[in-house]
Every structure is written in C-alpha cells, then in structure tokens.
Jmol script that loads the backbone (N, CA, C; Angstrom):
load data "model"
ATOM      1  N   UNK A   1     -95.260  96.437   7.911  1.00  0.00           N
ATOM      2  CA  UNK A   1     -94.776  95.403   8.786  1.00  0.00           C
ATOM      3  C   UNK A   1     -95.349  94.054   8.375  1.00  0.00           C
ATOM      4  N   UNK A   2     -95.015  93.404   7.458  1.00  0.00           N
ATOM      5  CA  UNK A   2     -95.560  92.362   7.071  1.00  0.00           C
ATOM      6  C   UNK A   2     -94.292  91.151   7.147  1.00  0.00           C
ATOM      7  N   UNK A   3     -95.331  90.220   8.744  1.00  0.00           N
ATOM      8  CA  UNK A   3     -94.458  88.995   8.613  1.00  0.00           C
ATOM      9  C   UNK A   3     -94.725  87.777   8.470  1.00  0.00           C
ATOM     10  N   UNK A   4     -93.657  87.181   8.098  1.00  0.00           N
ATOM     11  CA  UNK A   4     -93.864  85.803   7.478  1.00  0.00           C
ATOM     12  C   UNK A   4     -93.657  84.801   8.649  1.00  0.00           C
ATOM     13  N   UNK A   5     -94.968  84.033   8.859  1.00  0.00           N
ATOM     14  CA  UNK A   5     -95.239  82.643  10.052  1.00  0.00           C
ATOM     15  C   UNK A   5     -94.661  81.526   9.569  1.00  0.00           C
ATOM     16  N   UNK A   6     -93.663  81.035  10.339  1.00  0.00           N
ATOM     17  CA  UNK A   6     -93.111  79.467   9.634  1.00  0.00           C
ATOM     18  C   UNK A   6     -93.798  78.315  10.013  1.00  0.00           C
ATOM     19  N   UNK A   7     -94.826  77.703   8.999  1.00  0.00           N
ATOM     20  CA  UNK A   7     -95.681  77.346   9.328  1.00  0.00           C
ATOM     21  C   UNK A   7     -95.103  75.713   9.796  1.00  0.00           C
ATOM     22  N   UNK A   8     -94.081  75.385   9.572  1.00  0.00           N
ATOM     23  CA  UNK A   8     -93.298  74.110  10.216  1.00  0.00           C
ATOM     24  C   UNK A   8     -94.087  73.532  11.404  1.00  0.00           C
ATOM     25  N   UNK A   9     -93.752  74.225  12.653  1.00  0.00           N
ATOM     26  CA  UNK A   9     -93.919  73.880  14.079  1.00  0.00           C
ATOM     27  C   UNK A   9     -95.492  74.192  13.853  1.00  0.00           C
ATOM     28  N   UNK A  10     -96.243  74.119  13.780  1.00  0.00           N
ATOM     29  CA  UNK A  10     -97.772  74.166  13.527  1.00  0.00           C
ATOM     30  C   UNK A  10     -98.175  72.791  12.719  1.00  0.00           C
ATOM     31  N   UNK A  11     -97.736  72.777  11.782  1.00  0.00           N
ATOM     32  CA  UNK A  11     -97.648  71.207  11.267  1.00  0.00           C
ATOM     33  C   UNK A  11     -97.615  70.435  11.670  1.00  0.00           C
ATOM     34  N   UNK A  12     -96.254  70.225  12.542  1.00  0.00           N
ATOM     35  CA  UNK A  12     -95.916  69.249  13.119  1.00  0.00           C
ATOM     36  C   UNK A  12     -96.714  68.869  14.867  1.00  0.00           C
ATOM     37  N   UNK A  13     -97.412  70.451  15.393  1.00  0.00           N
ATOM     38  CA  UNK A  13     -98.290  70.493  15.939  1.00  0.00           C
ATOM     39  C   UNK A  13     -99.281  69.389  15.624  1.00  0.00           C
ATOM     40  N   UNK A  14     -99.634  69.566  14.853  1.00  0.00           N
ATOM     41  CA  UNK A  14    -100.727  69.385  14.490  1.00  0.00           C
ATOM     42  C   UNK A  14    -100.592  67.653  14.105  1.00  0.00           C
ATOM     43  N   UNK A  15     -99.502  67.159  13.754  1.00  0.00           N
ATOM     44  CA  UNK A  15     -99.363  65.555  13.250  1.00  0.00           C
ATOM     45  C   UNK A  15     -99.389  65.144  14.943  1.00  0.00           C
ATOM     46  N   UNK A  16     -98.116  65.063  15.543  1.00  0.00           N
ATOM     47  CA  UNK A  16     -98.250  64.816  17.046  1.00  0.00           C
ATOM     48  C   UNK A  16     -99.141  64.808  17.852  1.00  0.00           C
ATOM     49  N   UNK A  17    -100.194  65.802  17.535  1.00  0.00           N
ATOM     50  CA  UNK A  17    -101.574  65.732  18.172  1.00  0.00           C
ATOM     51  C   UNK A  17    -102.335  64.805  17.646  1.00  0.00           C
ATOM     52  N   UNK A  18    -102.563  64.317  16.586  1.00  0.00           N
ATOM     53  CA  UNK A  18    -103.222  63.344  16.037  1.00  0.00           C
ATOM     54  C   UNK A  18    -102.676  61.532  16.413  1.00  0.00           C
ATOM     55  N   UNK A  19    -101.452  61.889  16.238  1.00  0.00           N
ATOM     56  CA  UNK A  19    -100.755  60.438  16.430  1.00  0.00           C
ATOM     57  C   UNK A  19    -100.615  60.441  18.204  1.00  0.00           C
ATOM     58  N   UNK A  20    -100.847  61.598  18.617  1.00  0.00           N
ATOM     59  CA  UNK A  20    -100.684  60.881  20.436  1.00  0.00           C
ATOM     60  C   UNK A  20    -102.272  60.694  20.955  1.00  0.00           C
ATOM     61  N   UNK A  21    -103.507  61.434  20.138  1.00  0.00           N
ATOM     62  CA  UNK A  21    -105.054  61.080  20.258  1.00  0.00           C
ATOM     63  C   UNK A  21    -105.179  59.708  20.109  1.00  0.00           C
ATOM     64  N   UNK A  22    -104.254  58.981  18.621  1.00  0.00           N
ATOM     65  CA  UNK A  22    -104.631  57.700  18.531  1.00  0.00           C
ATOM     66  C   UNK A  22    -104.110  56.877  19.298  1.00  0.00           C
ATOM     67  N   UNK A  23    -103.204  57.024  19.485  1.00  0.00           N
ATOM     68  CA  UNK A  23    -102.438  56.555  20.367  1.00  0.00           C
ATOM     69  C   UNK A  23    -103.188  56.271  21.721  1.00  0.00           C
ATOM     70  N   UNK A  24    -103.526  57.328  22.491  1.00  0.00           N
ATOM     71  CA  UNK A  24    -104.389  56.731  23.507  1.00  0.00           C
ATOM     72  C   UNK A  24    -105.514  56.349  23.383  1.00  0.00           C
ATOM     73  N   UNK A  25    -106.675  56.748  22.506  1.00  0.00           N
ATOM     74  CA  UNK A  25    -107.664  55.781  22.313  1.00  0.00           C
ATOM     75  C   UNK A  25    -107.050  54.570  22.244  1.00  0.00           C
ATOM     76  N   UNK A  26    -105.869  53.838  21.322  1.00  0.00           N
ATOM     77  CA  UNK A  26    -105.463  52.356  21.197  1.00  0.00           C
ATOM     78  C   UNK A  26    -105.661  51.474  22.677  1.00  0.00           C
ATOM     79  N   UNK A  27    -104.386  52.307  23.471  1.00  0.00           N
ATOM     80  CA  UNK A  27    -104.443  52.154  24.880  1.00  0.00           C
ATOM     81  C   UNK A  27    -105.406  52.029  25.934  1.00  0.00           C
ATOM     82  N   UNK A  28    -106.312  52.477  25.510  1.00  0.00           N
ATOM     83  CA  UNK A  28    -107.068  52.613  26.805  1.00  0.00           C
ATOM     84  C   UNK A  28    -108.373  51.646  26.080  1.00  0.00           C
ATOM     85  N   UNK A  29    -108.290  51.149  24.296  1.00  0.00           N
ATOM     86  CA  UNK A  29    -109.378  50.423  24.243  1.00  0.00           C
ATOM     87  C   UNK A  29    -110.503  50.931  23.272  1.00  0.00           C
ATOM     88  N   UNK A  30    -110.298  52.349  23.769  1.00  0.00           N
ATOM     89  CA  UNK A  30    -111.657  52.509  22.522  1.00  0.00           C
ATOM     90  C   UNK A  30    -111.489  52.444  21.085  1.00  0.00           C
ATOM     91  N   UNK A  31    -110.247  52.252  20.592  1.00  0.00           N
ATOM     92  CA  UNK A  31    -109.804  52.189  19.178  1.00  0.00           C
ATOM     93  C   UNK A  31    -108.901  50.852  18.855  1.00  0.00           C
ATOM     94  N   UNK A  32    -109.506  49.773  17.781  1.00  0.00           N
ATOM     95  CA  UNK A  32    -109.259  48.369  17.841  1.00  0.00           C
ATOM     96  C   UNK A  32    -108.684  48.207  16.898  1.00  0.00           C
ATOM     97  N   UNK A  33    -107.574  47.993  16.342  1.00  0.00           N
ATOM     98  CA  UNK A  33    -106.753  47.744  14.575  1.00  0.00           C
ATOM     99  C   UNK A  33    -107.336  46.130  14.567  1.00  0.00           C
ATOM    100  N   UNK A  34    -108.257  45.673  13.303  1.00  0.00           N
ATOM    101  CA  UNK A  34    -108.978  43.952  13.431  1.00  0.00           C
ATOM    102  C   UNK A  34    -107.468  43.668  12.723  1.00  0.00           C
ATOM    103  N   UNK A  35    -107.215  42.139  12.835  1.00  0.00           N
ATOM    104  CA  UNK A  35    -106.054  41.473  12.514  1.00  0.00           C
ATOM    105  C   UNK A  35    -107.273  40.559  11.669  1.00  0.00           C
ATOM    106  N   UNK A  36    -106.369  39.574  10.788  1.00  0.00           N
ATOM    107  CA  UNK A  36    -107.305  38.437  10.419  1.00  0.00           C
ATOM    108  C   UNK A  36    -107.795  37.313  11.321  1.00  0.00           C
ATOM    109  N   UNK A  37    -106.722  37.221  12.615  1.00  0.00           N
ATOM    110  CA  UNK A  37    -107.355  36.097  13.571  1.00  0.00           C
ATOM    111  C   UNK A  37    -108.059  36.296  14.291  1.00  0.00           C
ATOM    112  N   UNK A  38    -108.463  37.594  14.245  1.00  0.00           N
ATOM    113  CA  UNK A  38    -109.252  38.084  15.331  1.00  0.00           C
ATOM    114  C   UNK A  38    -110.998  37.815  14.921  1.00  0.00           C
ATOM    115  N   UNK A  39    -110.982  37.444  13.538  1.00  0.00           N
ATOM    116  CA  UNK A  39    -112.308  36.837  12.953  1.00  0.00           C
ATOM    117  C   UNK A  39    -113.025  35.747  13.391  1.00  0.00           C
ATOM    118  N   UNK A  40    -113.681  35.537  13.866  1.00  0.00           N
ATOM    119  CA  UNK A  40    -114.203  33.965  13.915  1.00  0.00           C
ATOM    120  C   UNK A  40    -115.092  33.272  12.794  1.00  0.00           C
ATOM    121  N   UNK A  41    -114.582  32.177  12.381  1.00  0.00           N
ATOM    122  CA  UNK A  41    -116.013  31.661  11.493  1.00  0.00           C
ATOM    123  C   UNK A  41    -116.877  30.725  11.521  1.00  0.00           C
ATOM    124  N   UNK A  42    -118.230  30.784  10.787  1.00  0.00           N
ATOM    125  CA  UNK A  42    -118.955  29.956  11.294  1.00  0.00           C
ATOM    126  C   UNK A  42    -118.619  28.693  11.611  1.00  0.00           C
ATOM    127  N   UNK A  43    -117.736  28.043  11.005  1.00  0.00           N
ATOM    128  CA  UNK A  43    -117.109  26.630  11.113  1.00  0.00           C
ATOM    129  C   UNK A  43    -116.879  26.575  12.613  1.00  0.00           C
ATOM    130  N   UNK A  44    -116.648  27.686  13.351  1.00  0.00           N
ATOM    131  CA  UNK A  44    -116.088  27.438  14.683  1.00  0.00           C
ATOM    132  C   UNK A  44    -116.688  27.077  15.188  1.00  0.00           C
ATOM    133  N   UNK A  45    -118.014  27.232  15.012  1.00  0.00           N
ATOM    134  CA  UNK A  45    -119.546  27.441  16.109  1.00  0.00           C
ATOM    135  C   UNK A  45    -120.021  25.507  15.574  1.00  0.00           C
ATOM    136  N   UNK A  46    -120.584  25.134  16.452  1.00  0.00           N
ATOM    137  CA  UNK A  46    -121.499  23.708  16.153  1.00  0.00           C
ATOM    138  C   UNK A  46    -123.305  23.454  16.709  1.00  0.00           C
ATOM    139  N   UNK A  47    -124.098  23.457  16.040  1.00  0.00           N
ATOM    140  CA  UNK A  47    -125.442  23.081  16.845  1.00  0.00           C
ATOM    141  C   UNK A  47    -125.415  21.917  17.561  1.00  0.00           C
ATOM    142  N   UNK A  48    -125.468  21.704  19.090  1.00  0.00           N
ATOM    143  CA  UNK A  48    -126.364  20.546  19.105  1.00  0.00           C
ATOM    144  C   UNK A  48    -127.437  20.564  19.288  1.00  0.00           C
ATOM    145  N   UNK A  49    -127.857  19.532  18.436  1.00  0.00           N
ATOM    146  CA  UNK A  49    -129.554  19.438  18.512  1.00  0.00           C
ATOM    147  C   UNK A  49    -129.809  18.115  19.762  1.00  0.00           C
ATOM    148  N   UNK A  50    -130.659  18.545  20.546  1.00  0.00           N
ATOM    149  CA  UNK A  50    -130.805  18.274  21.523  1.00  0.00           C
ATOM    150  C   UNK A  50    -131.977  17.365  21.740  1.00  0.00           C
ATOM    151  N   UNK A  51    -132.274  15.639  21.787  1.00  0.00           N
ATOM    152  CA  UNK A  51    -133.305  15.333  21.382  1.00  0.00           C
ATOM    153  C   UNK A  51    -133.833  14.237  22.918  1.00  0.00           C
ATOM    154  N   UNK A  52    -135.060  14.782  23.263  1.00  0.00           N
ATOM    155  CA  UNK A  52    -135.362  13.924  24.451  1.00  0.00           C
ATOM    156  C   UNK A  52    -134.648  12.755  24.469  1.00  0.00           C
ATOM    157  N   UNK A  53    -134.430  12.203  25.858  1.00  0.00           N
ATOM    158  CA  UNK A  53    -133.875  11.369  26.428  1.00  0.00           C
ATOM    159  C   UNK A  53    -132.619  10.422  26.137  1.00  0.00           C
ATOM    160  N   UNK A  54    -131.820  11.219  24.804  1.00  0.00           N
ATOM    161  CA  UNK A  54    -130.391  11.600  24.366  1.00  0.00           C
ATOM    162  C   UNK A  54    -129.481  12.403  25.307  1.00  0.00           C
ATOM    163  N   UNK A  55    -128.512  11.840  25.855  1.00  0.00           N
ATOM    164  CA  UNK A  55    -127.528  12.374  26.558  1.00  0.00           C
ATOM    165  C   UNK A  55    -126.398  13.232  25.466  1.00  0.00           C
ATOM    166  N   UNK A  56    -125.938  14.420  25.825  1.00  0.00           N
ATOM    167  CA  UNK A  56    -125.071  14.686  24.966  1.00  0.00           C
ATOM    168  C   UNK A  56    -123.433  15.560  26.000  1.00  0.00           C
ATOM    169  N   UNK A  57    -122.472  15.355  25.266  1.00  0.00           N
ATOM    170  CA  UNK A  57    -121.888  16.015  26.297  1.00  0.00           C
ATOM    171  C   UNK A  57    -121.262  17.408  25.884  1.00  0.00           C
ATOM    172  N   UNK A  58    -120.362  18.031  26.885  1.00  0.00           N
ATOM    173  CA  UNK A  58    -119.999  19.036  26.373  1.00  0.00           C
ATOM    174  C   UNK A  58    -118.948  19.925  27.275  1.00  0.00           C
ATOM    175  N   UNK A  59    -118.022  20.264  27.192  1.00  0.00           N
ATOM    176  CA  UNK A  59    -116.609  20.695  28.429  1.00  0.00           C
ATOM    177  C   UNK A  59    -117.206  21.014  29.271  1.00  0.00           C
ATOM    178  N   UNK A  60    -116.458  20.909  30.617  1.00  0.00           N
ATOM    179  CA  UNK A  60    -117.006  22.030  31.315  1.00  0.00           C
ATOM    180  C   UNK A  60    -116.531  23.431  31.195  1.00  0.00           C
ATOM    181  N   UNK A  61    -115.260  23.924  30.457  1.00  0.00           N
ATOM    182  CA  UNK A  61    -114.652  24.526  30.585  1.00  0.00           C
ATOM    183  C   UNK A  61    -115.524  25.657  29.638  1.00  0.00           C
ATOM    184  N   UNK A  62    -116.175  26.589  30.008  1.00  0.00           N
ATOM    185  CA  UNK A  62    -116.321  28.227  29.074  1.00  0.00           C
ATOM    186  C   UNK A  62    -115.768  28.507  27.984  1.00  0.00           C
ATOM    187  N   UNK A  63    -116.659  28.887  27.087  1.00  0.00           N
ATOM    188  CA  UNK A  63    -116.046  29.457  25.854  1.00  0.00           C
ATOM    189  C   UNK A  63    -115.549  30.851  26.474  1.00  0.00           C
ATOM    190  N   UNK A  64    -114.783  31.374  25.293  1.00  0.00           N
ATOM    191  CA  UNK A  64    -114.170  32.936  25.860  1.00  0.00           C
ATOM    192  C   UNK A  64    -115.305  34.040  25.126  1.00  0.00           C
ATOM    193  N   UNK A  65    -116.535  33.281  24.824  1.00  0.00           N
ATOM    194  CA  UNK A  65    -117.309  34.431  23.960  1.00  0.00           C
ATOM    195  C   UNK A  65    -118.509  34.178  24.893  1.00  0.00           C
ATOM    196  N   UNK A  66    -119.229  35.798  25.251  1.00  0.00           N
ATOM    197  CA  UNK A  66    -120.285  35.557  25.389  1.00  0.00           C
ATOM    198  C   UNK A  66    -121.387  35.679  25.426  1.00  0.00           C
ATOM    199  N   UNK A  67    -122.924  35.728  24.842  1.00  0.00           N
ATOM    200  CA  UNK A  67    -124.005  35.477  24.019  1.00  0.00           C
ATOM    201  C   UNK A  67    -124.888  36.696  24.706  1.00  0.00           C
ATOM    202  N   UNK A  68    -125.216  37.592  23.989  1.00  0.00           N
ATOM    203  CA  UNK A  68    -126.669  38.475  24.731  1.00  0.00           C
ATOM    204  C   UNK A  68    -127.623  38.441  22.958  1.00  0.00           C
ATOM    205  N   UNK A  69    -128.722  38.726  23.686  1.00  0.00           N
ATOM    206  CA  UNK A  69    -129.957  39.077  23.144  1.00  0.00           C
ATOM    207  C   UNK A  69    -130.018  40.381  22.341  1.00  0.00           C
ATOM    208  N   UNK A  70    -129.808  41.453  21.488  1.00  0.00           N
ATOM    209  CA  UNK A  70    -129.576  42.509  21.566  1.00  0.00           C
ATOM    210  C   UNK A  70    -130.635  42.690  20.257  1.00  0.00           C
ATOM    211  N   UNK A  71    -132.028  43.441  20.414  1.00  0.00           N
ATOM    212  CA  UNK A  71    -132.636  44.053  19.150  1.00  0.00           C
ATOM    213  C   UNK A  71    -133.345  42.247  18.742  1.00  0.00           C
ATOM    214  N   UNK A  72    -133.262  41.068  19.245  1.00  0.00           N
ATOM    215  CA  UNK A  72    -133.752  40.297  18.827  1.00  0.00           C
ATOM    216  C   UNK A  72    -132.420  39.452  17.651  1.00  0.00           C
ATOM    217  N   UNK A  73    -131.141  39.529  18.154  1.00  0.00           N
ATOM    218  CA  UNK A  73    -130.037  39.190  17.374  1.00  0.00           C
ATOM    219  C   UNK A  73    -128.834  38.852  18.070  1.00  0.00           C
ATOM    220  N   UNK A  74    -128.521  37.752  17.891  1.00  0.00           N
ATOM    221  CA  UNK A  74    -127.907  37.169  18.795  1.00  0.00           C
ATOM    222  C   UNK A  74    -126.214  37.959  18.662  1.00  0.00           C
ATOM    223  N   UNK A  75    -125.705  38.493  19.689  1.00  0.00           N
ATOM    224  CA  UNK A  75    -124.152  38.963  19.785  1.00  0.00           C
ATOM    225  C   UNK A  75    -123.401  38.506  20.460  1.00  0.00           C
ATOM    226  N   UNK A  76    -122.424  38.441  19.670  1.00  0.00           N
ATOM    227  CA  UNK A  76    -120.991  37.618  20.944  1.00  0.00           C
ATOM    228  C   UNK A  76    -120.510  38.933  21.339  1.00  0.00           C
ATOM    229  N   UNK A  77    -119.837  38.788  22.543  1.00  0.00           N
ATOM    230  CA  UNK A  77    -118.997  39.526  23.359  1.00  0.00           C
ATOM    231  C   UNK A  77    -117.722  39.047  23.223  1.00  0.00           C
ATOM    232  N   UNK A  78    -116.245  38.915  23.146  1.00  0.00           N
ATOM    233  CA  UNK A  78    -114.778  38.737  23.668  1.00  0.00           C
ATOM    234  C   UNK A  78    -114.543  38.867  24.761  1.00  0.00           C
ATOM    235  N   UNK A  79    -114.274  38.150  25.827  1.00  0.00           N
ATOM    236  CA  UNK A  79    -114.273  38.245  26.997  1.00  0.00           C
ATOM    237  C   UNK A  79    -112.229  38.319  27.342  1.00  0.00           C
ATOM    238  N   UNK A  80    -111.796  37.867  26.348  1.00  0.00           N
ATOM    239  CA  UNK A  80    -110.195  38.051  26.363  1.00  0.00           C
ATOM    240  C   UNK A  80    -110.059  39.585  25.504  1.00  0.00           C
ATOM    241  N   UNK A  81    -110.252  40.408  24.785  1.00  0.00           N
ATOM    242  CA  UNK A  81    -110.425  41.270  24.060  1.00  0.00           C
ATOM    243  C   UNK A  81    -111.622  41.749  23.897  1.00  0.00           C
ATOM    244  N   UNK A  82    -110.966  43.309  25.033  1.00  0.00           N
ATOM    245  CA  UNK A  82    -112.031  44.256  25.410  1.00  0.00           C
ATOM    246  C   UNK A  82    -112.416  45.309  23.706  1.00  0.00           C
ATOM    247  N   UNK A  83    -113.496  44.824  23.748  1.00  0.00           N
ATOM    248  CA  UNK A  83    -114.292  45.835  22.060  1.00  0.00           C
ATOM    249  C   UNK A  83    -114.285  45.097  20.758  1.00  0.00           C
ATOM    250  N   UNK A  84    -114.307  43.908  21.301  1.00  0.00           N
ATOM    251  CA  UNK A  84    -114.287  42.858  20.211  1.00  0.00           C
ATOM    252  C   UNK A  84    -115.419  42.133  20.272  1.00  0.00           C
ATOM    253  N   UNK A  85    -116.632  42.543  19.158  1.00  0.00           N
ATOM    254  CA  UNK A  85    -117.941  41.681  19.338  1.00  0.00           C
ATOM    255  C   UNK A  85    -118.028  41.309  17.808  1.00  0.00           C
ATOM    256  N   UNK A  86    -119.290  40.405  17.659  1.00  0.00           N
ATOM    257  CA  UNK A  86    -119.807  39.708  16.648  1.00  0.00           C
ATOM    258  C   UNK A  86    -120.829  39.788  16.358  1.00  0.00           C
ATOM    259  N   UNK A  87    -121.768  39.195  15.274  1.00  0.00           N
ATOM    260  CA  UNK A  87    -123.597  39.226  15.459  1.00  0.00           C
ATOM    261  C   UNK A  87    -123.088  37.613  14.515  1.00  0.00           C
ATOM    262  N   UNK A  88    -123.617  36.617  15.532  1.00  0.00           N
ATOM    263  CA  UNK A  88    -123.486  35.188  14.779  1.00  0.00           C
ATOM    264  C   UNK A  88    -124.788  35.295  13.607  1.00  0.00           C
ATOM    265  N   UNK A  89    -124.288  34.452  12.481  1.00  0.00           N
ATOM    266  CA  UNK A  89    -124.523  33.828  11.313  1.00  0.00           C
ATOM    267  C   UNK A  89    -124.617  32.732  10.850  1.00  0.00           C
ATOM    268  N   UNK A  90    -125.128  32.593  10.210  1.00  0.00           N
ATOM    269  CA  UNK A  90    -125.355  31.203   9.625  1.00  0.00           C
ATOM    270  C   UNK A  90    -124.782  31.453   8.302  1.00  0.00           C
ATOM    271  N   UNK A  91    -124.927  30.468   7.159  1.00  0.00           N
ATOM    272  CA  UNK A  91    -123.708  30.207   6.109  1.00  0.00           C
ATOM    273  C   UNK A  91    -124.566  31.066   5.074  1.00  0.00           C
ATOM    274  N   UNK A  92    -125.457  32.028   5.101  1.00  0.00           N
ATOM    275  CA  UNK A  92    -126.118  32.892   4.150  1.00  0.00           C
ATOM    276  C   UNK A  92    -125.808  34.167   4.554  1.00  0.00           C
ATOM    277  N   UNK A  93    -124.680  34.427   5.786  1.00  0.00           N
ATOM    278  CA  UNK A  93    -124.869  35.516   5.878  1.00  0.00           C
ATOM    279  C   UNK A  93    -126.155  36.495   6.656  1.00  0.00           C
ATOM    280  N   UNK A  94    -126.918  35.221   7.521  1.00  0.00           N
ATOM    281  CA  UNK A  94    -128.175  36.067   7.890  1.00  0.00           C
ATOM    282  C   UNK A  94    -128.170  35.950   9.029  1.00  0.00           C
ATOM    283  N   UNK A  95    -128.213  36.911  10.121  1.00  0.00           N
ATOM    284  CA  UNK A  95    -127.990  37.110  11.398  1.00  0.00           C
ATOM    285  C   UNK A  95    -129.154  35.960  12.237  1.00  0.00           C
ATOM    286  N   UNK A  96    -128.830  35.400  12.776  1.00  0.00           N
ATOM    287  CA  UNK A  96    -129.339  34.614  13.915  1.00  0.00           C
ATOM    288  C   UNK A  96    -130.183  35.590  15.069  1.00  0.00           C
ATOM    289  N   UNK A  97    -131.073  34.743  14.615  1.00  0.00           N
ATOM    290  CA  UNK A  97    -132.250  35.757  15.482  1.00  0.00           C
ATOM    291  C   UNK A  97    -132.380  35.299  17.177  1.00  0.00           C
ATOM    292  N   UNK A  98    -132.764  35.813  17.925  1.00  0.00           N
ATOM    293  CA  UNK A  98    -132.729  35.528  19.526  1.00  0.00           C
ATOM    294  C   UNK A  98    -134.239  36.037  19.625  1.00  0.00           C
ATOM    295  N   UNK A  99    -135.201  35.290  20.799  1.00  0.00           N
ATOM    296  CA  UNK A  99    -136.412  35.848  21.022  1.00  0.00           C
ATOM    297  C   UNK A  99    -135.875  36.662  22.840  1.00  0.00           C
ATOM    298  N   UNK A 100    -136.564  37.861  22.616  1.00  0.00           N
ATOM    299  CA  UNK A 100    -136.453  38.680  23.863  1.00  0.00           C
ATOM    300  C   UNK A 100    -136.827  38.097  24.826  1.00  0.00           C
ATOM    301  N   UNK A 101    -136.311  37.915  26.357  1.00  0.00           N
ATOM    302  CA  UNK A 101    -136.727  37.816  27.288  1.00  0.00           C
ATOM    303  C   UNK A 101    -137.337  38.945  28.088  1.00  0.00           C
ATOM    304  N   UNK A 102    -139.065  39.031  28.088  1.00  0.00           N
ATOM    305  CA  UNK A 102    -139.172  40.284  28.802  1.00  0.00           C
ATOM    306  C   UNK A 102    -139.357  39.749  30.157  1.00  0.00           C
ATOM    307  N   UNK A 103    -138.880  41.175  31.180  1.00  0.00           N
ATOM    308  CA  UNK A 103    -138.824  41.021  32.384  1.00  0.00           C
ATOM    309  C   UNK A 103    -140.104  40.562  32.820  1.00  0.00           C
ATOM    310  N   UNK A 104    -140.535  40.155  33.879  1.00  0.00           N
ATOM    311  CA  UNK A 104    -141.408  39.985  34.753  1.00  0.00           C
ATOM    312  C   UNK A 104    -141.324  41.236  35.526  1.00  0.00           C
ATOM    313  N   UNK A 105    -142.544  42.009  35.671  1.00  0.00           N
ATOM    314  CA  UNK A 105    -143.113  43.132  36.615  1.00  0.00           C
ATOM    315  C   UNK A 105    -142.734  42.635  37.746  1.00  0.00           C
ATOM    316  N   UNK A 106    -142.133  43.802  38.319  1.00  0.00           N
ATOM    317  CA  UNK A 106    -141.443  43.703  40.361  1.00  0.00           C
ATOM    318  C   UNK A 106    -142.958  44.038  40.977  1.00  0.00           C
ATOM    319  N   UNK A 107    -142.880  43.387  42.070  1.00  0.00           N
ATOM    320  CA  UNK A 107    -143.926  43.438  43.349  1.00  0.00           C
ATOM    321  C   UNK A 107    -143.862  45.031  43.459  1.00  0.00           C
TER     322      UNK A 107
END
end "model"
wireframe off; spacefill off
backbone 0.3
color backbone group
C-alpha cells in the first residue's frame, strides 16, 4: 500500500502562513519596511550654543522626535511612527553621549 502525498497544498500551506505572519506583524507595528525618507540626517539637527546673557530663540512648536538617555547615548524616539528610533551622531559617525540622571532616593 504505498501512497503518494501531493505535496502542493502543504506548500502553499506553508507560503500563506508566512505571508499572513508578516503581514500582521506589519499591521500591528512590530515589523517596519525603512524607506529612504524615513532617515534623518545630521544636517537636520542644529547646536545652539547657549552663551550667558545672549537671548536666543526657538518655535514653540515640538519637534516630532523625542530624546531619552539610554546606556549613556542619546536616542530619538518617532513620535509620528510607532518603531522608528535613532542614536544621534555627529559627522564621524560617533554616537553622542548623554550623562545619566540618577534618581534621588524616595523618603
């Protein structure tokens, strides 16, 4: 009794399962395709240097990125595009360092 499995519908099992996994990771966020605009570069970013009793100005309006401390390295967040972060740089390529804020001990 020897029979032959058509291994077709198992295949195709098997593609559909993969393409509807990615598929909802896309959806729901945890899986990000980068575009090229989705880059930012340093050109975007500006220092001001900030020098006693120099007024300087600056929008009021929020950037859409925004800044944590992480490991001692400064990271952007995307606040319009959820899973979209950064580690800012300078023009060598060398991560911008942040000094930790440690907590203050609770009463």
């Amino acid at each position: 009794m020897s029979e032959e499995r058509n291994a077709i519908p198992l295949i195709i099992t098997g593609v559909c399962s993969i393409i509807g996994t990615v598929g909802c990771l896309w959806y729901y966020g945890y899986l990000h395709f980068a575009k090229p605009e989705d880059a930012l570069l340093l050109s975007d970013y500006t220092m001001l240097k900030t020098i006693p009793g120099e007024d300087y100005k600056v929008s009021l309006t929020p950037a859409k990125e925004v800044a944590q401390c992480i490991d001692g390295v400064i990271v952007l967040f995307d606040t319009e595009q959820k899973g979209l972060t950064g580690v800012l740089v300078n023009n060598k390529k060398q991560a911008v360092r942040c000094m930790d804020q440690e907590k203050s001990p609770s009463p």
